[in-house]
LUMDOFI-532592 format. One record per atom (N, C-alpha, C): residue number from 1; residue in three letters; atom name; y, x, z. Coordinates in steps of 0.2 Angstrom, whole numbers, m for minus. Example, Ala and Ser with C-alpha at 12.3 -4.5 7.8 and 13.67 -1.06 7.14 Angstrom:
% LUMDOFI-532592
REC; 1; Ala; N; m28; 66; 39
REC; 1; Ala; CA; m22; 62; 39
REC; 1; Ala; C; m16; 66; 39
REC; 2; Ser; N; m11; 64; 35
REC; 2; Ser; CA; m5; 68; 36
REC; 2; Ser; C; 0; 64; 39
END
This chain:
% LUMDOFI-532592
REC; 1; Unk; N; m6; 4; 0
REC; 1; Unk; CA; 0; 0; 0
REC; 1; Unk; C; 6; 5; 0
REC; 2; Unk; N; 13; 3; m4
REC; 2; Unk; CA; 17; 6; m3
REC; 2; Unk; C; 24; 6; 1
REC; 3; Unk; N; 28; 11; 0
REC; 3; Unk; CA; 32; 7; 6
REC; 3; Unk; C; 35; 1; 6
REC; 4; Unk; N; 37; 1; 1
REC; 4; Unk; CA; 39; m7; m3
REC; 4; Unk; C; 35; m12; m1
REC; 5; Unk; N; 28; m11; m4
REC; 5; Unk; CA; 25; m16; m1
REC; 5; Unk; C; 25; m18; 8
REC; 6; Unk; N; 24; m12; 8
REC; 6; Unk; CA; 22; m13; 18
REC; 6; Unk; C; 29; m17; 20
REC; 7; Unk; N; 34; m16; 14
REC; 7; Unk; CA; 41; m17; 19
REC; 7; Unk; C; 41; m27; 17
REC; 8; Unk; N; 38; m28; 13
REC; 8; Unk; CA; 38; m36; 11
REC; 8; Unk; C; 34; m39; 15
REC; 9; Unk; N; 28; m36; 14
REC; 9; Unk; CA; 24; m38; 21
REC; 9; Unk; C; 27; m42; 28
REC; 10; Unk; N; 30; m36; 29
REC; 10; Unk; CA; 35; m34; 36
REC; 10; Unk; C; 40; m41; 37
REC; 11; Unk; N; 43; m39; 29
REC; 11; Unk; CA; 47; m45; 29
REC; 11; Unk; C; 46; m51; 31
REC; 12; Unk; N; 40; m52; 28
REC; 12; Unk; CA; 36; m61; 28
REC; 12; Unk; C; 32; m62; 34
REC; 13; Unk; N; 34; m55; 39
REC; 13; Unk; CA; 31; m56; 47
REC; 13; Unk; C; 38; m58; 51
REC; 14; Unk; N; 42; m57; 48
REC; 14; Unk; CA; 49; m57; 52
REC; 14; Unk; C; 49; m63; 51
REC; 15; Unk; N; 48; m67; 46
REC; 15; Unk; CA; 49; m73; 45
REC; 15; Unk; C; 45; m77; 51
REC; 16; Unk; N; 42; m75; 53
REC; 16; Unk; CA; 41; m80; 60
REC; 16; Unk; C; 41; m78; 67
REC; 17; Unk; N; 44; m72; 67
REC; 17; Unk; CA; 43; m69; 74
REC; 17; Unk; C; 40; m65; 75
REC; 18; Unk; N; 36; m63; 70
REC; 18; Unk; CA; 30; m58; 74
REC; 18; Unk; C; 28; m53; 71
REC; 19; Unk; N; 29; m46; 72
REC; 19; Unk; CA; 30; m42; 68
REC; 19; Unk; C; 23; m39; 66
REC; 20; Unk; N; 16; m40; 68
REC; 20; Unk; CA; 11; m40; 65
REC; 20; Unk; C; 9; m46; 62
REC; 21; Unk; N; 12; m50; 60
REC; 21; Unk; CA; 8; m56; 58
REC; 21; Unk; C; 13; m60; 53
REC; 22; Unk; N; 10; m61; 48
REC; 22; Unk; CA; 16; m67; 44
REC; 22; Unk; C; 13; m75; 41
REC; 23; Unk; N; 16; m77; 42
REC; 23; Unk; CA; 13; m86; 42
REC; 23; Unk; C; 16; m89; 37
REC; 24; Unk; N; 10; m91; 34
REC; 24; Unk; CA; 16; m95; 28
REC; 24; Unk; C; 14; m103; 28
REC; 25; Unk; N; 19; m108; 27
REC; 25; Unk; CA; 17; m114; 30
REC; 25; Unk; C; 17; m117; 36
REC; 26; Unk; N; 19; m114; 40
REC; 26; Unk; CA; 21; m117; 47
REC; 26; Unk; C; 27; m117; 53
REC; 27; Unk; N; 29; m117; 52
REC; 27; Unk; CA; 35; m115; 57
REC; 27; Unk; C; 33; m114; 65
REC; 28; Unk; N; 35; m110; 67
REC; 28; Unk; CA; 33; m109; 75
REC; 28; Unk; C; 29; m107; 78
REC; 29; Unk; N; 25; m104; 71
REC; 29; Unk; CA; 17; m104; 75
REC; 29; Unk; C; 14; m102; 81
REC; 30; Unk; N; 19; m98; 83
REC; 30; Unk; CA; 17; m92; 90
REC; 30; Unk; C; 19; m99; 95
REC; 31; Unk; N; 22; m105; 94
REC; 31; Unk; CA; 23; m111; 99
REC; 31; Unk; C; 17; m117; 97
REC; 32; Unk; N; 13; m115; 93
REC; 32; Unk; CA; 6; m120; 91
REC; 32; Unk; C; 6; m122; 97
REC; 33; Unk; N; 3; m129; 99
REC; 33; Unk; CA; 1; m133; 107
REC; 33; Unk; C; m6; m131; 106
REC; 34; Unk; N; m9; m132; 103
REC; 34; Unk; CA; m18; m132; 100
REC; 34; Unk; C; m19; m126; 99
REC; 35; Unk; N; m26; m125; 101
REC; 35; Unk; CA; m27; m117; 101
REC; 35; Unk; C; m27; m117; 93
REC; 36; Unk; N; m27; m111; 90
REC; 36; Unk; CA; m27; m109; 84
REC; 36; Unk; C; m35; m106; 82
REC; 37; Unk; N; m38; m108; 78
REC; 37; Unk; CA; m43; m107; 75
REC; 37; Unk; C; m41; m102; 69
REC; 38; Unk; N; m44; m99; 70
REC; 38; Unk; CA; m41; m91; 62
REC; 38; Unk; C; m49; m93; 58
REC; 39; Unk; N; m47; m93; 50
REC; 39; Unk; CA; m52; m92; 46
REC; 39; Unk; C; m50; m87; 41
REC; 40; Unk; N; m56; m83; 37
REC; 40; Unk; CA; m53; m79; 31
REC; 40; Unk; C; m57; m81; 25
REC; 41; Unk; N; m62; m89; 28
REC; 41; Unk; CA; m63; m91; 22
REC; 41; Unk; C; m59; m96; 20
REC; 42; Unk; N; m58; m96; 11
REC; 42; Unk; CA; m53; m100; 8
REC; 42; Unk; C; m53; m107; 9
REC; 43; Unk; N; m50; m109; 6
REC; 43; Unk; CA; m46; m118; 6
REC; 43; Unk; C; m52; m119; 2
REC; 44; Unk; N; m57; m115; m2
REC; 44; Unk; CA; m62; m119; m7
REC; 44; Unk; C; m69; m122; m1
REC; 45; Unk; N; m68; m119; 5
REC; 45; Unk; CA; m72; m120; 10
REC; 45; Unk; C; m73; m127; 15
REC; 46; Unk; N; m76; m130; 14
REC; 46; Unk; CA; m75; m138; 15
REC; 46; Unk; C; m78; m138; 24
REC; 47; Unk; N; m84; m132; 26
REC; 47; Unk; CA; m86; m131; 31
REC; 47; Unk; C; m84; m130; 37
REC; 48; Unk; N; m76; m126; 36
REC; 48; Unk; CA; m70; m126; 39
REC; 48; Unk; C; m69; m131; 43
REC; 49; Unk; N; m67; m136; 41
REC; 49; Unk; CA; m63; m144; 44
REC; 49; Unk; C; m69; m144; 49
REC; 50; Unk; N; m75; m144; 48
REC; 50; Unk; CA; m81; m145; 52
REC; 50; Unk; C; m79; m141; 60
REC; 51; Unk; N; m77; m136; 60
REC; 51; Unk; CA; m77; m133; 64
REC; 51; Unk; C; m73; m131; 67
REC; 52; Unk; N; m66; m135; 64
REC; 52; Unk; CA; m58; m135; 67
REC; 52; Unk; C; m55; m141; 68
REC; 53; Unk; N; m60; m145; 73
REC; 53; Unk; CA; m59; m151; 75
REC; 53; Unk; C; m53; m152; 78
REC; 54; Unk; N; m53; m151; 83
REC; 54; Unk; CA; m50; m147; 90
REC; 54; Unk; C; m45; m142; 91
REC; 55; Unk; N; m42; m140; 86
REC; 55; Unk; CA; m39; m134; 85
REC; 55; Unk; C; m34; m137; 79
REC; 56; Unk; N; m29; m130; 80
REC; 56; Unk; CA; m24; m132; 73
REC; 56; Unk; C; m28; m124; 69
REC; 57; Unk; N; m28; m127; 62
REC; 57; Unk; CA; m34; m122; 60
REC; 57; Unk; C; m28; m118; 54
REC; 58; Unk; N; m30; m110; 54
REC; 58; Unk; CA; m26; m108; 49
REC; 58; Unk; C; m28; m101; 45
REC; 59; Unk; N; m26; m100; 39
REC; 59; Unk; CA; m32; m94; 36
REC; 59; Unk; C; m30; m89; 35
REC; 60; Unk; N; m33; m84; 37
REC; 60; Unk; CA; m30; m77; 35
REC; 60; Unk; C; m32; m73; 30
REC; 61; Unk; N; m25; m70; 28
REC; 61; Unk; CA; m28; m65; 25
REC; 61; Unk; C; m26; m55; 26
REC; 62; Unk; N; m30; m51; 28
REC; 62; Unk; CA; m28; m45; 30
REC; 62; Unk; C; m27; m43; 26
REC; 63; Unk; N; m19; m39; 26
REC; 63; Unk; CA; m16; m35; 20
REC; 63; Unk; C; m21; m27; 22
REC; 64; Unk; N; m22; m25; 26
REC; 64; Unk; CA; m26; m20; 28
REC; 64; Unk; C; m32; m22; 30
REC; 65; Unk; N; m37; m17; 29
REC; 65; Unk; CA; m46; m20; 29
REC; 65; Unk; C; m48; m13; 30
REC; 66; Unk; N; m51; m10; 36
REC; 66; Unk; CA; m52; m4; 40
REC; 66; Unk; C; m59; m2; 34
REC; 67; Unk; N; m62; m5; 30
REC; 67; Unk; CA; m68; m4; 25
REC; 67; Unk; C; m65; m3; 17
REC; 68; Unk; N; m59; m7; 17
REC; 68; Unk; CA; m55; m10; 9
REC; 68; Unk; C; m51; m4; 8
REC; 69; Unk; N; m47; m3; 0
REC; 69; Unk; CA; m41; m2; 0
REC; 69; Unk; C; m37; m6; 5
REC; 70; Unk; N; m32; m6; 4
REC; 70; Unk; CA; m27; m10; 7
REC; 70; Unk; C; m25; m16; 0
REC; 71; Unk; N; m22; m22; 3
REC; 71; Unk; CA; m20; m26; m5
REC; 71; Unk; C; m12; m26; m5
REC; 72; Unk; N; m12; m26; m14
REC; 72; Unk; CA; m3; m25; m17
REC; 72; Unk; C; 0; m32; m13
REC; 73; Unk; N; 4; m31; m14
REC; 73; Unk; CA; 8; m37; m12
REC; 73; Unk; C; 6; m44; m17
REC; 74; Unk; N; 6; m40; m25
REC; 74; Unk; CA; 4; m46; m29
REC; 74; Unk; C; m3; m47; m28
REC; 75; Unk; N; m8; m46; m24
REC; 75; Unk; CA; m14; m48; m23
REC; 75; Unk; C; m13; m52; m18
REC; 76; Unk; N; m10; m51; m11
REC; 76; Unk; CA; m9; m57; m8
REC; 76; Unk; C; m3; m61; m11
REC; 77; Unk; N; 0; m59; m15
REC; 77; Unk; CA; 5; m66; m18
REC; 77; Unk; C; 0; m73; m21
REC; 78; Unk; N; m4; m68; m25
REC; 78; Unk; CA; m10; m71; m27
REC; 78; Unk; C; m16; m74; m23
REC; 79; Unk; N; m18; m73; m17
REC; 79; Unk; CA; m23; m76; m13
REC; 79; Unk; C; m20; m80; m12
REC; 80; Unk; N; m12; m80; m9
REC; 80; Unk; CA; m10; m85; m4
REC; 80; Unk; C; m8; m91; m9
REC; 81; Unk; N; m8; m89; m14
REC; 81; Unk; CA; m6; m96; m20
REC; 81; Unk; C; m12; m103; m19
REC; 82; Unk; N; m20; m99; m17
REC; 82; Unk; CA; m23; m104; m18
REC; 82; Unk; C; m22; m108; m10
REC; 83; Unk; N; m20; m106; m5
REC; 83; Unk; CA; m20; m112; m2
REC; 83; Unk; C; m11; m115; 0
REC; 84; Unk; N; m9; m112; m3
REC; 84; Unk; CA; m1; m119; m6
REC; 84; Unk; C; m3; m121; m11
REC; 85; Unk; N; m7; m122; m16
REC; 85; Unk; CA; m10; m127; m20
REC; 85; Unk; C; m15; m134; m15
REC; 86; Unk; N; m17; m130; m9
REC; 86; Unk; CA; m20; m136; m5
REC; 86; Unk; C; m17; m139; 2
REC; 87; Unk; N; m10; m134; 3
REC; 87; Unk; CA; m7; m136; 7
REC; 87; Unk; C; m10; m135; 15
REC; 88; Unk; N; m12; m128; 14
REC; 88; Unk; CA; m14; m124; 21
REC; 88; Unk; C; m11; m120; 23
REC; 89; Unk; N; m10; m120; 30
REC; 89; Unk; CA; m8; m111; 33
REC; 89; Unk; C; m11; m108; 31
REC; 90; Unk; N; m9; m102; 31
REC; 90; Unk; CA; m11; m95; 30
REC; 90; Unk; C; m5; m91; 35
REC; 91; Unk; N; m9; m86; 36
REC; 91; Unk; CA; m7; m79; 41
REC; 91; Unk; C; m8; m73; 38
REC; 92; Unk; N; m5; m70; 36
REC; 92; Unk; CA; m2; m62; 33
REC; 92; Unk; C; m2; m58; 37
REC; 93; Unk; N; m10; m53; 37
REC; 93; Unk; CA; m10; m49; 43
REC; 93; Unk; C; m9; m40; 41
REC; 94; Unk; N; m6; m37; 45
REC; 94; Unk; CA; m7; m30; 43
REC; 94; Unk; C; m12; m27; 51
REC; 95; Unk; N; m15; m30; 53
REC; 95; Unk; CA; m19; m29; 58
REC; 95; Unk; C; m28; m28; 54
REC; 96; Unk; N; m29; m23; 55
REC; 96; Unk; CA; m35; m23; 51
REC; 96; Unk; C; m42; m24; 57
REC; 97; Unk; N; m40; m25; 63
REC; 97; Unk; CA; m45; m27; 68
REC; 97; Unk; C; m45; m32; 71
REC; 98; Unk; N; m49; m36; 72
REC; 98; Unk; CA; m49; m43; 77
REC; 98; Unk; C; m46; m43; 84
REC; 99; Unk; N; m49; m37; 87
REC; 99; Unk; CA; m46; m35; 95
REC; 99; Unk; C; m38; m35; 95
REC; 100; Unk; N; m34; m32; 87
REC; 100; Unk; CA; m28; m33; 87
REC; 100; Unk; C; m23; m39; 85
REC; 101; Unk; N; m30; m43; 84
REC; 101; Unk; CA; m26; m48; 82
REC; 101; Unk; C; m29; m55; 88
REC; 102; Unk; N; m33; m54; 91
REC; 102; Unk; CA; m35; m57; 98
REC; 102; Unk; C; m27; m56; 101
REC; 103; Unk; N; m23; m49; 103
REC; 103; Unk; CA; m15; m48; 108
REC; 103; Unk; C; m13; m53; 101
REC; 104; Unk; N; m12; m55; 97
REC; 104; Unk; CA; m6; m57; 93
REC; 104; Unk; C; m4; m64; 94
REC; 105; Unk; N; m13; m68; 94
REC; 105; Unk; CA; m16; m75; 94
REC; 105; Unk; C; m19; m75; 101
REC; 106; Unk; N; m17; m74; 108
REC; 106; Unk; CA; m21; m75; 112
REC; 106; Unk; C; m27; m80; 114
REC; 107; Unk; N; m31; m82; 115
REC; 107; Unk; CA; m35; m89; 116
REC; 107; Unk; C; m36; m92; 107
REC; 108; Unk; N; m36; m88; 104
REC; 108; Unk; CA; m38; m91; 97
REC; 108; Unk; C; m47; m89; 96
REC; 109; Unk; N; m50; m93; 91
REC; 109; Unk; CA; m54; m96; 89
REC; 109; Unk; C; m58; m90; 81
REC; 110; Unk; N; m60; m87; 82
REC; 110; Unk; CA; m59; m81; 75
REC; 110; Unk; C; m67; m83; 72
REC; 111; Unk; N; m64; m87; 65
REC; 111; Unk; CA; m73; m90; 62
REC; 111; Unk; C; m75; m85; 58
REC; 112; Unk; N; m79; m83; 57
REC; 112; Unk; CA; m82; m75; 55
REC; 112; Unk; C; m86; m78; 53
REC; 113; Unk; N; m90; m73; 49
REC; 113; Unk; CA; m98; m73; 46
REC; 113; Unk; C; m102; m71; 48
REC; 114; Unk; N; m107; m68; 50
REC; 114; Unk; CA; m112; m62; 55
REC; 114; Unk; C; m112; m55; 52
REC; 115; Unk; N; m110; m56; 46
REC; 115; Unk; CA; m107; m49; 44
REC; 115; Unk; C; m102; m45; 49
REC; 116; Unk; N; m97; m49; 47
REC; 116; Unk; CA; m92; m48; 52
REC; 116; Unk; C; m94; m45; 60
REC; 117; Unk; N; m97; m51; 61
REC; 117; Unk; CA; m98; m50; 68
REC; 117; Unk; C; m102; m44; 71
REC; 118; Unk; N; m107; m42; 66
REC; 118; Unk; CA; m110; m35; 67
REC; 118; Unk; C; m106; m30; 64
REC; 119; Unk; N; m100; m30; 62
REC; 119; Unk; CA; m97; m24; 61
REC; 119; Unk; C; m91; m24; 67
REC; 120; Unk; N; m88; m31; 70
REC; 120; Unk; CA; m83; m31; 77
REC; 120; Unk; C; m90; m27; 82
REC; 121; Unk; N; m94; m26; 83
REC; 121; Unk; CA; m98; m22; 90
REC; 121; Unk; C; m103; m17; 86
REC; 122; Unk; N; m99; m15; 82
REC; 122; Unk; CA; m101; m7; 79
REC; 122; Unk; C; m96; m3; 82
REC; 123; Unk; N; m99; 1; 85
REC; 123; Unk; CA; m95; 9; 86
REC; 123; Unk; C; m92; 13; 82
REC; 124; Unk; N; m95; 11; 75
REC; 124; Unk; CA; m91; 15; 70
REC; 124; Unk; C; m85; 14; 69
REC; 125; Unk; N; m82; 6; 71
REC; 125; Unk; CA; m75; 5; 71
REC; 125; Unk; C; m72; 8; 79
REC; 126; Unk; N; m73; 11; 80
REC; 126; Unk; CA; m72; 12; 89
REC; 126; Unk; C; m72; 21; 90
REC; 127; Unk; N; m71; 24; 85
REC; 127; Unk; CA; m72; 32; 84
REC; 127; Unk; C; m80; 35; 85
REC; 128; Unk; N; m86; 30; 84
REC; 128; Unk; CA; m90; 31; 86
REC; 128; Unk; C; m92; 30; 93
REC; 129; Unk; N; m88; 28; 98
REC; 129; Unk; CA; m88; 27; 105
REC; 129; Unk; C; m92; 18; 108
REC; 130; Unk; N; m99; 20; 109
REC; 130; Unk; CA; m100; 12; 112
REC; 130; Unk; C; m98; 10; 117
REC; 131; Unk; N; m95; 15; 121
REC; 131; Unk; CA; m92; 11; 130
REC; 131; Unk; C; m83; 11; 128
REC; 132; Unk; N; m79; 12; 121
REC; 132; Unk; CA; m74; 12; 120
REC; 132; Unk; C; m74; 6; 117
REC; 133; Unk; N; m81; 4; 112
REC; 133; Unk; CA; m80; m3; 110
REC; 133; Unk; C; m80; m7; 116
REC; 134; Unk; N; m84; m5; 120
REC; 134; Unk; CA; m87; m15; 127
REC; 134; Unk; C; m79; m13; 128
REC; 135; Unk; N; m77; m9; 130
REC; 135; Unk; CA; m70; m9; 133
REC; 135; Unk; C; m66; m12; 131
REC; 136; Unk; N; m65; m11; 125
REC; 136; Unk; CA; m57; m14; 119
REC; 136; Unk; C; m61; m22; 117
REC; 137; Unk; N; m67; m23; 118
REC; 137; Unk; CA; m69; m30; 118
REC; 137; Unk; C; m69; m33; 121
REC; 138; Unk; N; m70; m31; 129
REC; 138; Unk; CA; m70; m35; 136
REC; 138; Unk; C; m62; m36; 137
REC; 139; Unk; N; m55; m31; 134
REC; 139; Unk; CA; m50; m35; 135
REC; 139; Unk; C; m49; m38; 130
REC; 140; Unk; N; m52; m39; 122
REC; 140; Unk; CA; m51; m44; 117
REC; 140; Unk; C; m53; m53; 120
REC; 141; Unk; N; m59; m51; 124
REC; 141; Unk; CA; m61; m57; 128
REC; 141; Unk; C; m57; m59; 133
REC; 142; Unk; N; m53; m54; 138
REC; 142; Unk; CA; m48; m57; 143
REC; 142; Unk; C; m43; m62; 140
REC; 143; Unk; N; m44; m60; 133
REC; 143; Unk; CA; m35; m63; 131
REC; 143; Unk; C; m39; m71; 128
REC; 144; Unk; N; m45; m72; 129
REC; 144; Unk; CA; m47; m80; 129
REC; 144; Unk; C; m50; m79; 122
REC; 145; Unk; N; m50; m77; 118
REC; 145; Unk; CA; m51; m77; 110
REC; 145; Unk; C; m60; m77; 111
REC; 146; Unk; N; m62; m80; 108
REC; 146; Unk; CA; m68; m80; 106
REC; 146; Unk; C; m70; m80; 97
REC; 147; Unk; N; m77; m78; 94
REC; 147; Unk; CA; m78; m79; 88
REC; 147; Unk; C; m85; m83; 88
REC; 148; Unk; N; m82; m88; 83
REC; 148; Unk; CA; m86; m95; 77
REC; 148; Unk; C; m92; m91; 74
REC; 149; Unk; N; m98; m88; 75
REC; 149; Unk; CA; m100; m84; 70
REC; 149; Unk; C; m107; m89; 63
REC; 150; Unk; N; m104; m90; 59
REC; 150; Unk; CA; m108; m93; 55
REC; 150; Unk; C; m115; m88; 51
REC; 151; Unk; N; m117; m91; 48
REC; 151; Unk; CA; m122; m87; 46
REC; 151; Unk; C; m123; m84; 37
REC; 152; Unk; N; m123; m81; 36
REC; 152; Unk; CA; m122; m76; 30
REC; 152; Unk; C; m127; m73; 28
REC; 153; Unk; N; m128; m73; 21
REC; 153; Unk; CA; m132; m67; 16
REC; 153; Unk; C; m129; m60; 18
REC; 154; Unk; N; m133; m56; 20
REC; 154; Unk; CA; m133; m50; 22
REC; 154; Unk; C; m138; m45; 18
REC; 155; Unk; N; m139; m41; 13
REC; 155; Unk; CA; m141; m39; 8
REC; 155; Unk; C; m148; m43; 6
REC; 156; Unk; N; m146; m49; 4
REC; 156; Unk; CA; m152; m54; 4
REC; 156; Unk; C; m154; m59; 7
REC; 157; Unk; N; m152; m55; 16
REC; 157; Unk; CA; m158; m58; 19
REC; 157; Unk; C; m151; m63; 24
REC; 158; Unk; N; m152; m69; 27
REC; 158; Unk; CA; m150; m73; 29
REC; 158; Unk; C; m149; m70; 34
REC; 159; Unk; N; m144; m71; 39
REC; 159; Unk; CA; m143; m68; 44
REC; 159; Unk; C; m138; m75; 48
REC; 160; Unk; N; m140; m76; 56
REC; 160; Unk; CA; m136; m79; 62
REC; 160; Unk; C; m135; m73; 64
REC; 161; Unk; N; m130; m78; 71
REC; 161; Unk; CA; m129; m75; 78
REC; 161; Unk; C; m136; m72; 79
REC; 162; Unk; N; m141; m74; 83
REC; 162; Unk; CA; m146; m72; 85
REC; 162; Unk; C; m149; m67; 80
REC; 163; Unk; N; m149; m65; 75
REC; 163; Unk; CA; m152; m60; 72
REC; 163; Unk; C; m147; m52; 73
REC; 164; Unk; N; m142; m54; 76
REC; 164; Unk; CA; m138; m48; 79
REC; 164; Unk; C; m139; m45; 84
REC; 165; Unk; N; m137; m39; 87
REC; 165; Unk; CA; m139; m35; 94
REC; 165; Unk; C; m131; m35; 95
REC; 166; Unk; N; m129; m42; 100
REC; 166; Unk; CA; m124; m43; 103
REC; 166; Unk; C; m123; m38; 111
REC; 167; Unk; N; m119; m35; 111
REC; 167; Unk; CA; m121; m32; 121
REC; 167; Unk; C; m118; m39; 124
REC; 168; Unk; N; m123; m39; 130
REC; 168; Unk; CA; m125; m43; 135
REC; 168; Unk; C; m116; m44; 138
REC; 169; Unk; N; m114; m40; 139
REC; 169; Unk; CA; m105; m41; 143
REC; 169; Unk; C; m101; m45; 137
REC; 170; Unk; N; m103; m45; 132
REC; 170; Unk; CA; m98; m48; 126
REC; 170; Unk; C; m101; m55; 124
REC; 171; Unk; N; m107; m54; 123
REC; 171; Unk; CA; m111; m63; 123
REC; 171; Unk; C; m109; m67; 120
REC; 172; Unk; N; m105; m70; 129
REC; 172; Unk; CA; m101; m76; 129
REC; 172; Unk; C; m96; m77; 124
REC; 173; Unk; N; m93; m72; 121
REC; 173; Unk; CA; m88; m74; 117
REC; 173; Unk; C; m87; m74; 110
REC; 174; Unk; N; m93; m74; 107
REC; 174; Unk; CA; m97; m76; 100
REC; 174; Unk; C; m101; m82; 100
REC; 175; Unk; N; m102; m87; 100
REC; 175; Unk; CA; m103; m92; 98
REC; 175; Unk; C; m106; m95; 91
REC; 176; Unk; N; m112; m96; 92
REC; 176; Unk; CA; m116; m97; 85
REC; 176; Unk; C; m112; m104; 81
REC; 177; Unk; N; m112; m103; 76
REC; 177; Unk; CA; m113; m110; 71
REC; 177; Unk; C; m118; m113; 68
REC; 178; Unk; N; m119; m120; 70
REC; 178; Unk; CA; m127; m121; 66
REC; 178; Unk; C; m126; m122; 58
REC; 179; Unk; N; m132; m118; 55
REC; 179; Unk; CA; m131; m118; 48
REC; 179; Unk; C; m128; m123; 44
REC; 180; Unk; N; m132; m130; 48
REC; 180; Unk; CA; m129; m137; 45
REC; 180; Unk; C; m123; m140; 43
REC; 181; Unk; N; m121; m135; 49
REC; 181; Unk; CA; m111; m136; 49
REC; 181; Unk; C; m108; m130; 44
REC; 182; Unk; N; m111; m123; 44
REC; 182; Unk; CA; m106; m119; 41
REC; 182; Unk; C; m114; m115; 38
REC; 183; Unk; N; m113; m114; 30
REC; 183; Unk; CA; m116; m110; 26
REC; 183; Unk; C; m113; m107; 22
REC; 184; Unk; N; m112; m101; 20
REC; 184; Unk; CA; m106; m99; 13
REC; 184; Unk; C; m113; m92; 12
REC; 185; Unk; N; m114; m93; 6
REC; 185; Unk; CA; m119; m90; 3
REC; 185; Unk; C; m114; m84; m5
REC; 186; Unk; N; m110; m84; m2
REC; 186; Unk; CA; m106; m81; m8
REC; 186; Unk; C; m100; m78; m1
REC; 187; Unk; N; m97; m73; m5
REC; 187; Unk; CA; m93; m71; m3
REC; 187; Unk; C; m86; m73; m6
REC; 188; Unk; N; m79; m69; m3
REC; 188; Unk; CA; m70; m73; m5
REC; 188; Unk; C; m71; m69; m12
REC; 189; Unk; N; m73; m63; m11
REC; 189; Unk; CA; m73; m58; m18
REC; 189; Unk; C; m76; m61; m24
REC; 190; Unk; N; m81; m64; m23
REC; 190; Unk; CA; m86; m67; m29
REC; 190; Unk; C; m85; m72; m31
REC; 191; Unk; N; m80; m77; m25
REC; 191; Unk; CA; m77; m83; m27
REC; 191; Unk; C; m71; m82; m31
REC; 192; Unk; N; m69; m76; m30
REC; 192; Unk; CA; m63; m77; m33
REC; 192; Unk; C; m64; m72; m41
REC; 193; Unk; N; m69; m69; m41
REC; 193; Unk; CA; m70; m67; m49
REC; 193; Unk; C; m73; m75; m52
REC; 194; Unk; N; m75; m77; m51
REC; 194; Unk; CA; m76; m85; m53
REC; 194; Unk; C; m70; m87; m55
REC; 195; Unk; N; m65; m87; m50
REC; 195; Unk; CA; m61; m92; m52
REC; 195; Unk; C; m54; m87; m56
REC; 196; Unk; N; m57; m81; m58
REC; 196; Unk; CA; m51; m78; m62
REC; 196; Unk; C; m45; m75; m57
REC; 197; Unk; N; m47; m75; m52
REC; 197; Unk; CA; m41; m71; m47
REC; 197; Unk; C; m42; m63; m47
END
């Protein structure tokens, strides 16, 4: 990303207060009454509504991705087109870690895929350090945040919660989805080569 870009980013975090985070579509967000429920799957995802009963539900997307390049500005200009065409929030994030985005969103609701969720309790995001992850996790759990974990093709093979090596102190704060409620068998990437993005 360049500075230019990083600096528009920035801009469109300003725009609501918060200078890691930008919102498009809501005003006030950091004053939401309802907890917030964060998704990074798209408005094409009907399984969503299913599991943002309860919550004011809103989608993200990370301009930094600790595995990605980072995205141009006209790539997020372009994701976030698809949900103003459906009339969703979106969140504009340059925070490439959940635990950093747990301070941002306290007591928020983070729906993931089991991909995801075995790479937040990997060491590898942690300098290789596993008592540096429970640590940076047990305060991402004080701040209330929990994760939705749905379940995903993982090089073929079908993966839940339960097919993960969750540590025992972190548990609680993962939350399975039953299939019946949430399946996404594709990925944002492969959705969006589909649809010409």
């Amino acid at each position: 990303m360049t500075e230019g870009e990083r600096a528009t980013v920035n801009k469109l975090a300003a725009t609501v207060g918060c200078p890691e985070m930008a919102a498009v579509g809501v005003p006030n967000i950091n004053r939401a009454k309802k907890r917030l429920t964060v998704t990074r799957h798209g408005p094409h995802c009907q399984a969503t509504k299913a599991i943002c009963e309860n919550s004011y539900p809103c989608f993200e997307i990370s301009a930094v991705n600790p595995d990605k390049p980072p995205l141009s500005v006209t790539q997020i200009k372009d994701r976030v087109k698809q949900f103003e065409k459906v009339g969703k929030t979106v969140i504009i994030s340059n925070q490439p870690y959940f635990y950093k985005k747990a301070e941002i969103f306290p007591g928020s609701a983070f729906v993931i895929g089991a991909d995801t969720a075995a790479r937040i309790v990997h060491p590898k995001y942690y300098a290789g350090d596993y008592n540096k992850m429970i640590n940076i996790l047990t305060g991402c759990k004080a701040t209330g945040c929990t994760f939705l974990v749905g379940g995903r093709n993982v090089d073929g093979i079908f993966k839940v919660l339960d097919d993960l090596e969750i540590p025992v102190e972190l548990k609680d704060m993962f939350i399975s989805i039953p299939e019946e409620k949430f399946r996404i068998d594709i990925s944002s990437t492969e959705i969006r080569k589909k649809l010409g993005m």
